[in-house]
N, C-alpha and C positions, 0 to 999 in steps of 0.2 A: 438979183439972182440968188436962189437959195447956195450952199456950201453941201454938194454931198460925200464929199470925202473922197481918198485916195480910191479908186476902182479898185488896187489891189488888195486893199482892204476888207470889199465886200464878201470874200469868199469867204474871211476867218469871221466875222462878224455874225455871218448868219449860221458857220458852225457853230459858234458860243451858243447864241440864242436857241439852235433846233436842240442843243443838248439842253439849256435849261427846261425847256418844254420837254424833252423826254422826260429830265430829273422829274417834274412836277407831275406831270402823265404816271407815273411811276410810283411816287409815293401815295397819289389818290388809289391808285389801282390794288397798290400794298394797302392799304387802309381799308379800301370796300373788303378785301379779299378777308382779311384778320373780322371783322364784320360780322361778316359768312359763314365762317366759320365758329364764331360767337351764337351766331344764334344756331345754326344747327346743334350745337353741342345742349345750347338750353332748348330745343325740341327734343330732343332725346333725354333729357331730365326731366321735360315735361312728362314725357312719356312714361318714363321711370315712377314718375310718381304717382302719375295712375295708376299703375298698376299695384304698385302699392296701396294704394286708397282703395280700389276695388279689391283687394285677395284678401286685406291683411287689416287692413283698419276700420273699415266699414264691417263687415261682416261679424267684428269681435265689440264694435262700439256703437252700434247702428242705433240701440235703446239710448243711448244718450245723446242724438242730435246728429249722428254721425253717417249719414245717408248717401248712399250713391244712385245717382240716374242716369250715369254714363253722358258723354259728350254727343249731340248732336251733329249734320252736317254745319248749319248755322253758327251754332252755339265755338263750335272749332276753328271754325274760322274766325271767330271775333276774338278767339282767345289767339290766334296765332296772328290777328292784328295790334291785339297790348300788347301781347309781348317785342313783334318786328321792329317795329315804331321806334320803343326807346333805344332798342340795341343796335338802331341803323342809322339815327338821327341825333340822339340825344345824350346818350353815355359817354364817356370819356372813351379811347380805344388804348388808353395806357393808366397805368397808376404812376405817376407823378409827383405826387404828394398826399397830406393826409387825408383831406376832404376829398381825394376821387376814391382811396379806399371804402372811405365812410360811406359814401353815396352805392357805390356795387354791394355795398352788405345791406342797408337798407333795399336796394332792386331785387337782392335774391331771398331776402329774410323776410319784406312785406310785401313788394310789388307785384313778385313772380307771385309769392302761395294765393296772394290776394286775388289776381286776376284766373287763376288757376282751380283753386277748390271751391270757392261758390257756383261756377260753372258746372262740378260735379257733383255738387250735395245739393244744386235747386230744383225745383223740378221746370221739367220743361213749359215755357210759357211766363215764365215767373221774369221779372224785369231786374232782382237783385246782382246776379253778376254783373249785368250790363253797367247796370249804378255804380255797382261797386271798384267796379274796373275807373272805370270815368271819374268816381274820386280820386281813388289812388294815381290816376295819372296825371290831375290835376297839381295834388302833391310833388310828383315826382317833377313835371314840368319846374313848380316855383320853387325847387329847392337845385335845380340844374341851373337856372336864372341867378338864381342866389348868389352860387357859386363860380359864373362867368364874371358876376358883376367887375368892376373895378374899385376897389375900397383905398383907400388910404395906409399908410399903414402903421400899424396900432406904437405906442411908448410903452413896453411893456417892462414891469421894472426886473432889476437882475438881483439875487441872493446866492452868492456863491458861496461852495460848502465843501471839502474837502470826504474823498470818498467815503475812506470809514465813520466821518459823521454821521454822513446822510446814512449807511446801511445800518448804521445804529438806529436814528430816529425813524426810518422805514419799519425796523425788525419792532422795535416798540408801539409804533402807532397801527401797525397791522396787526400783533397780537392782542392789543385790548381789548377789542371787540371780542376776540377768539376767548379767552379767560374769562369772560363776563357771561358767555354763553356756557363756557362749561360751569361755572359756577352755579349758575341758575340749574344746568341737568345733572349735574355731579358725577355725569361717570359719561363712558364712551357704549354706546350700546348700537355697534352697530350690526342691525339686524334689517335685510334689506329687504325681507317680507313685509315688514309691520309700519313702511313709512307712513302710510295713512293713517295710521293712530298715536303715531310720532307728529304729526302734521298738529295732529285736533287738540292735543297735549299742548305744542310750542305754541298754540292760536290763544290759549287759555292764562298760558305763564307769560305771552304777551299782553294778554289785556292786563295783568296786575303789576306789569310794571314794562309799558310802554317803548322804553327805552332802548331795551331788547331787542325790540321790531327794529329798530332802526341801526342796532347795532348788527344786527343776524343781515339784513339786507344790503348796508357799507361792506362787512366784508364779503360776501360774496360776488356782490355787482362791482367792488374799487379793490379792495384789498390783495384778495386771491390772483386775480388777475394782473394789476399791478406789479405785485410781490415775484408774481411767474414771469411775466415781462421783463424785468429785474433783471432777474435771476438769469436769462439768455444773455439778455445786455452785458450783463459785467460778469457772470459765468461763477456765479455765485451759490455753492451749494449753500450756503445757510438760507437765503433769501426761499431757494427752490423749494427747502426743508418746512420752513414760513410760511410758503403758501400752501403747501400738501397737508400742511398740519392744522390750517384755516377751513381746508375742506373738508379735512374731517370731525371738527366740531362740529361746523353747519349740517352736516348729514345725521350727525347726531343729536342735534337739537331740533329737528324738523325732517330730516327726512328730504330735505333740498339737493337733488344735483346737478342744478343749472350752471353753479359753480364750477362743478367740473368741466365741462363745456367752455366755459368764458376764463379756466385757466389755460387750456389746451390751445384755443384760440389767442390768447394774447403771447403767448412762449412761441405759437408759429408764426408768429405775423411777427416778433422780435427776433426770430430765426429768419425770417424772409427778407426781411430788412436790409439783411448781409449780403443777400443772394437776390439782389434783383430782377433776375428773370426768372423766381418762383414768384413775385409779387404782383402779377399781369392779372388781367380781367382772363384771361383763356386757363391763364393753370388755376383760377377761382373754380371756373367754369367744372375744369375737365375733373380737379376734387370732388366738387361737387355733386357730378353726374355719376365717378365712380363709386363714391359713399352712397347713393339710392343704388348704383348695381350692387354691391358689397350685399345693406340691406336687403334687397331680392333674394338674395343666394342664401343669406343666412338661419329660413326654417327649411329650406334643402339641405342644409351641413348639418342643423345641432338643432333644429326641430324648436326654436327658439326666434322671437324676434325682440330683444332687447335692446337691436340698435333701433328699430322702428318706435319700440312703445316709449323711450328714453331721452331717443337724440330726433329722428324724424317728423315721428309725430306732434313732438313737441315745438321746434323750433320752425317746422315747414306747415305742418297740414292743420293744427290748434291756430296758429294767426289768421291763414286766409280765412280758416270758416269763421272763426269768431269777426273778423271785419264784413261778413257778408252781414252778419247777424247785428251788428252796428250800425251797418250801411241801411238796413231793412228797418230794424227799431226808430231809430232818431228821424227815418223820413216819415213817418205817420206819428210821430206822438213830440210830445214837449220838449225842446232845446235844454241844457242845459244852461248853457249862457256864462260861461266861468263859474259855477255858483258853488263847484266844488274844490277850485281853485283856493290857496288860500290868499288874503289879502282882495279878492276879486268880490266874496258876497256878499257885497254893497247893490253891486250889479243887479243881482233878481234875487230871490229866495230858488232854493232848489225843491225842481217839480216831483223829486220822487220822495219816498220813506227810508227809501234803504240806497245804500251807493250803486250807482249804475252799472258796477262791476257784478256783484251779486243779482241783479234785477238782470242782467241778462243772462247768466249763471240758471236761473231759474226760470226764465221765459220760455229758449230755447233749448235748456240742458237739462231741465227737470231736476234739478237740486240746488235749494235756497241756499247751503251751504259752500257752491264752488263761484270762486272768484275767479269771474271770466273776464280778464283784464286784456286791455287791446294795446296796441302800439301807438307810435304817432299822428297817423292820416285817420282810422278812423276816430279815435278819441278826438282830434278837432274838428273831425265829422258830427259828434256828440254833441261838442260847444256850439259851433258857430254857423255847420253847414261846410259850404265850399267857403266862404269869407275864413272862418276859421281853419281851415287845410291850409289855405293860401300862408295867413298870418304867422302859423304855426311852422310849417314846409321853411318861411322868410327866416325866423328864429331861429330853427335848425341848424339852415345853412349858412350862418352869422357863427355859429357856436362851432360846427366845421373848418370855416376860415379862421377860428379864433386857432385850431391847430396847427393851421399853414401859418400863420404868424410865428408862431413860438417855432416850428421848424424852419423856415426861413431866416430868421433872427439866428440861432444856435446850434442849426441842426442837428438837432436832437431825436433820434430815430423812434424813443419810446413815446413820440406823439403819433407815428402810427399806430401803437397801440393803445392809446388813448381813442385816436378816432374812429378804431374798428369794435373798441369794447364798448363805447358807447353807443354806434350806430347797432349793434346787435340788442343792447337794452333798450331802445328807442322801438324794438321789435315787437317788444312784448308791455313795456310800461310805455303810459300816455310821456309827454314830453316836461310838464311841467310835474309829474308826484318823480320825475323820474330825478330832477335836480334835487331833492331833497331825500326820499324815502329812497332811492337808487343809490345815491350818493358819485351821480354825474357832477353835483359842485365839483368834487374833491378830483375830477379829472382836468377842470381845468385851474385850480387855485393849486395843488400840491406840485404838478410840474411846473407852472409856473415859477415857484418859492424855493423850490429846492433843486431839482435840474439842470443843473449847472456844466457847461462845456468849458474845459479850458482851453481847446481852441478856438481859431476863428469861427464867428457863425457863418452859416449859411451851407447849401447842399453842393455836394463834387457838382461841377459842370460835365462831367461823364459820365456817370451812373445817374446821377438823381437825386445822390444818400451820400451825406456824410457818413461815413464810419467812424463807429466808436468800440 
């Protein structure tokens, strides 16, 4: 005969249990609802950014590629199925660590513009949204795979370094670049009319001495950013001074200021860091959707839209359409095959004349001189197709967990902003010129080497984040 226990027992027992089944009932319900809210917040950005695309971008850039045909019924509903999908099934519904920051910057920096502005610059009848969308989701898929996986976990070696060290060796290896560039311009000449012939100037003083390129690109993609990350971290006016003073060589020397952008963003995500519950997918969200209201409002206030032509257009509405323009090219003509990789063109010779950034600069923009350079999905769209997204997306989100190691290990908070400054350059440069000519290396080798906590590693079991 089986054993069913004391009768008086049964009453407490099946209290326990109906409350763990509320507990659980409870937290899925809390989870759909946060959800729900996630994605109405990103349909209402959506919208946002229509609107913008039609008033304000289209109308003043239409001769260069920049076309609106408006959303179909069809066509809106496929867009309001990319977008559901990942935000209901697939994204993380907390930030955690640094690869789910990484992963939400990539969704709102490639995913969303991606699945979003080919819809409204094709014309109707045309199959490149739909393509396009279906790339990038395939990306998005292998790089959330990625990042469930179960890895082992890495021996990563330690260099510990006493602080004023390290802000010395930071303040000197972030300035040389900066020196090298004035040197080459000799003077500060900032005049924010004339960046385009600031541009064609720094294009020229780079080809005669190469170096430049790579130094003007290190510090705005690692330095500036870094330096301002810094400078929140350990509340360091020199560091702060470092990097304000990085971005305005680089504006000087070219005319660049995306840097400004990816200093802004690395000091808020090292400011968020402390403040856990600004660092959520929902207050990404609801910034986000207030900065396209912001830009709405602002040729009603000052008759001006310089956060559209500067910050919007550049980091939202310039990706999705150049990835439709990717997504459309490399399916009717020749693969590239790595062949512009370097170390890789063994592989094939490469099938064009000129680098695939300027051929599609010129294809679909009408000017042989602009370098239409894409992000991570379509650029492996370029090499390999879908094999290449997949392979590319796998790499990615290896290089992601390589920042949850080093936070885990030390927790070390300025690998958020390593994971968010990366995932925003991964936006606009392919993934492989990005390790080199970006100077992604140097966001995973320099904290590794130098970064040092002198206390215990690993993150509060309360917040998420050790504090530093």
């Amino acid at each position: 005969m089986a054993f069913a226990g004391p009768k008086e027992n049964t009453p407490y027992l099946a209290t326990v249990v109906a409350g763990v089944d509320i507990h659980r009932h409870q937290v899925l319900l809390g989870g759909l609802r946060r959800r729900l809210v996630l994605l109405c917040l990103l349909a209402m950005a959506a919208v946002g950014v229509q609107l913008v695309y039609a008033l304000h971008v289209s109308p003043r850039y239409d001769y260069m590629g920049f076309h609106y045909y408006g959303l179909g019924l069809v066509r809106g509903l496929a867009v309001v199925f990319w977008l559901a999908v990942p935000v209901l099934f697939l994204m993380p519904g907390g930030i955690s660590r640094p690869s789910h920051l990484g992963l939400w910057v990539l969704f709102l920096g490639a995913y969303f513009p991606g699945c979003l502005i080919p819809a409204l610059s094709w014309k109707a009848g045309s199959g490149v949204p739909t393509a396009t969308a279906m790339v990038l989701a395939v990306g998005l898929l292998s790089l959330v795979l990625t990042l469930r996986m179960k890895l082992p976990p890495l021996q990563i070696p330690q260099f510990r370094l006493p602080r004023w060290k390290f802000t010395a060796i930071a303040l000197i290896v972030g300035l040389l670049p900066a020196m090298l560039l004035f040197k080459a311009t000799g003077s500060f000449e900032l005049d924010f009319g004339g960046h385009y012939d600031r541009r064609m100037a720094a294009r020229e003083i780079t080809r005669m001495w190469p170096q430049l390129a790579y130094a003007s690109e290190w510090l705005g993609s690692f330095f500036v950013p870094f330096l301002a990350g810094l400078a929140v971290r350990q509340r360091s006016v020199s560091l702060a001074a470092a990097a304000g003073f990085g971005v305005v060589v680089l504006f000087a020397f070219d005319g660049t200021k995306s840097s400004v952008f990816l200093l802004v963003a690395a000091a808020a995500v090292a400011w968020s860091v402390h403040h856990p519950s600004w660092l959520q997918p929902q207050r990404l969200m609801q910034m986000f959707l207030a900065f396209v209201a912001v830009a709405l409002i602002e040729p009603l206030w000052f008759d001006k839209i310089y956060l559209i032509d500067y910050v919007l257009r550049r980091i939202v509405i310039i990706p999705g359409l150049v990835a439709g323009f990717y997504v459309d090219f490399f399916s009717q003509n020749p693969l590239l095959f790595m062949s512009d990789v370097s170390g890789f063109q063994f592989l094939a010779a490469h099938p064009y004349g000129i680098h695939h950034s300027f051929l599609i600069g010129e294809r679909y923009l009408g000017d042989p001189e602009l370098n239409a350079n894409c992000g991570l999905w379509p650029t492996a769209y370029a090499e390999l197709h879908l094999p290449g997204v997949i392979l590319f997306s796998v790499v990615a989100g290896l290089g992601l967990r390589f920042f949850d190691q080093l936070w885990l290990r030390r927790g070390d908070t300025m690998q958020f902003v390593a994971a968010a400054v990366t995932a925003l350059i991964w936006v606009e440069i392919p993934l492989h010129s990005s390790l080199t000519s970006a100077g992604v290396a140097f966001w995973f080798v320099l904290p590794m080497i130098v970064l040092k906590r002198t206390c215990s590693p690993g993150p509060e079991h309360s917040a998420g984040y050790r504090r530093v």
